[in-house]
C-alpha positions in Angstrom: 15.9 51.0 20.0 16.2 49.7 16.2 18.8 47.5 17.1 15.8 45.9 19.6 13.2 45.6 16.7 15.4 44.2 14.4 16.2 41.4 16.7 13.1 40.9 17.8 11.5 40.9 14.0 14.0 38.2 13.3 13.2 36.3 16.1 9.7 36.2 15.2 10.7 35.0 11.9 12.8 32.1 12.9 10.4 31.3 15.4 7.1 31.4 12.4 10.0 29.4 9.8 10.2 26.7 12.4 6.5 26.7 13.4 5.7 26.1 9.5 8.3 23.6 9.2 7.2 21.5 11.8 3.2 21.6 10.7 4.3 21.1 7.0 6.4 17.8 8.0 3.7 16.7 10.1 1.4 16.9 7.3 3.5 14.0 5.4 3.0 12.2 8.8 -0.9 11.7 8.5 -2.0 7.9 8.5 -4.3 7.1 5.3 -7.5 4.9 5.7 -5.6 2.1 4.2 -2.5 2.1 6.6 -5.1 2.1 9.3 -6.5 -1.1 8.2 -3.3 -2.7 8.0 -2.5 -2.2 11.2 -5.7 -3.4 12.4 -5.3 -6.7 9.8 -1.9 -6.8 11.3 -3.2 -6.7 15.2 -5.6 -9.8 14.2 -2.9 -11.9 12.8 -0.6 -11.4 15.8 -3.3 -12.2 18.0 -4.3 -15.1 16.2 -0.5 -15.9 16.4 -0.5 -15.4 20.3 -4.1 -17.8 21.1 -2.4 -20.5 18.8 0.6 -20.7 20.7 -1.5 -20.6 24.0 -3.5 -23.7 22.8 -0.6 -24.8 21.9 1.0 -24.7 25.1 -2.0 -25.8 26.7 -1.5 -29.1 25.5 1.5 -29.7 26.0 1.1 -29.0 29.8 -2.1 -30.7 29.9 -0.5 -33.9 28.5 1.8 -33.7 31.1 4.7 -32.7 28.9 5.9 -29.8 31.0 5.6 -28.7 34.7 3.3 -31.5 35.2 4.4 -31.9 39.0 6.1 -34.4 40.6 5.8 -38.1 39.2 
């Protein structure tokens, strides 16, 4: 019956070790207010990026440059 208490105590323990581990790592995880706005600055600029090459694109087919149709 000991030998069943004992194993179950440290069971409990590895389980509790692992349980803080995981929460105190997590912790280092946490995004700050200023990584939060540069991913938001960075979402902008890749958008901008994307509607540039659109308009870009745009022109090009509506010049007749590419895929314009048969001639």
């Amino acid at each position: 019956m000991t030998t069943m208490w004992v194993v179950l105590g440290v069971a409990v323990l590895v389980a509790g070790a692992a349980l803080g581990w995981v929460a105190w790592r997590d912790r280092a995880r946490i995004q700050s207010g200023e990584d939060r706005a540069a991913g938001r600055a960075a979402l902008v600029d890749q958008q901008r990026h994307e509607a540039a090459r659109h308009a870009a694109q745009g022109e090009v087919i509506g010049r007749g440059g590419y895929n314009s149709g048969p001639s």
